[in-house]
C-alpha positions as CSV (number, residue, x, y, z in Angstrom):
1,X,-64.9,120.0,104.3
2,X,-63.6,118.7,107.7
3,X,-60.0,119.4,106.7
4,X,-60.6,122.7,105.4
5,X,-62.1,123.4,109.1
6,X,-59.5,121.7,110.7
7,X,-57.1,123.7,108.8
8,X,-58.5,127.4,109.5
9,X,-58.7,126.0,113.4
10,X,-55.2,125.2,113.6
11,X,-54.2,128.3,111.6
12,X,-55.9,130.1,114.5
13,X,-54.0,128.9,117.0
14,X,-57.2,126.2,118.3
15,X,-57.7,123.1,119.7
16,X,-59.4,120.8,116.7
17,X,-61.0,117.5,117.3
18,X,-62.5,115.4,114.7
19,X,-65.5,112.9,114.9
20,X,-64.1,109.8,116.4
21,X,-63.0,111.3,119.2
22,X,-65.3,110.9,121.8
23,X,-68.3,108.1,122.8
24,X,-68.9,107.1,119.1
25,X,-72.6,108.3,117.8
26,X,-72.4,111.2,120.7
27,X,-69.2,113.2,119.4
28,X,-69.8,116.3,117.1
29,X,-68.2,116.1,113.5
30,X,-65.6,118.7,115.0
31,X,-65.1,121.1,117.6
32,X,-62.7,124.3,117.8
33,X,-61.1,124.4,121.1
34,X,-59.7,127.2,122.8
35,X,-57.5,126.2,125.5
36,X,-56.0,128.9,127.1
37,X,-60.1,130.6,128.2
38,X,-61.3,127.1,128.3
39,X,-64.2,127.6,125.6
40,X,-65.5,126.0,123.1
41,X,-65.2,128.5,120.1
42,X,-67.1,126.3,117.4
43,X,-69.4,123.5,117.6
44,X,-70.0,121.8,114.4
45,X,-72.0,118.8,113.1
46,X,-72.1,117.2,109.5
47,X,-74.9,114.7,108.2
48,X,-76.4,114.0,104.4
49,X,-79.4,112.2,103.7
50,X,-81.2,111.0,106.4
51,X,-84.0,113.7,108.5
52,X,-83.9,111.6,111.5
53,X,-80.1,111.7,111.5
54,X,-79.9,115.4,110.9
55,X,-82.6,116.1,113.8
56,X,-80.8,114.3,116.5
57,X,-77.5,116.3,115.3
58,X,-79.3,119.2,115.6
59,X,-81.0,118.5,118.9
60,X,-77.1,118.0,119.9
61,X,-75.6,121.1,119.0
62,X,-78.4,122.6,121.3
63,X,-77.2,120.6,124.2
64,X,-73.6,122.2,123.5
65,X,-72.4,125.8,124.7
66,X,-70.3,127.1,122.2
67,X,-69.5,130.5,120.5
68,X,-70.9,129.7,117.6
69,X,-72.6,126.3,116.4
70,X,-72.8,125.0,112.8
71,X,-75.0,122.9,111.0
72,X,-74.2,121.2,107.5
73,X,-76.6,118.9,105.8
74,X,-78.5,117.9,102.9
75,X,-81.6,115.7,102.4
76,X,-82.5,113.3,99.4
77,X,-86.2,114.1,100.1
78,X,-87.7,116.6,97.2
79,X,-91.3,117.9,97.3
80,X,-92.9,118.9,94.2
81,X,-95.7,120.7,93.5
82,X,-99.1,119.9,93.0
83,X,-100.0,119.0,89.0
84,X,-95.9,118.5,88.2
């Protein structure tokens, strides 16, 4: 999924960083950069499984100002309905 992101950013002429760059546990999954108006054109965090995990992600991409932020994720909790 990160490569296919990385890809279109490039493709469009953008400034792509990857998780790892950055303090460690504090760097988004990846970020489109757009050097020349000195912007951050798409903020985007990545996280499966764990709701505490995907919370703090969450809480920062609302610290970040970017163009547009993005949020991919999936739980393992389920919920099923009462008498299944």
């Amino acid at each position: 999924m990160k490569s296919g992101l990385q890809t279109i950013g490039n493709v469009r002429d953008l400034s792509v960083c990857c998780n790892g760059v950055g303090n460690g546990g504090d760097s988004l999954s990846l970020v489109w950069m757009d050097a020349k108006n000195v912007r951050i054109v798409l903020a985007v965090e990545v996280d499966w499984g764990n709701p505490g995990e995907i919370e703090s992600d969450f809480t920062r991409l609302l610290s970040i100002k970017a163009y547009r932020k993005l949020l991919l994720f999936s739980t393992n909790i389920t919920k099923t309905a009462k008498g299944s």
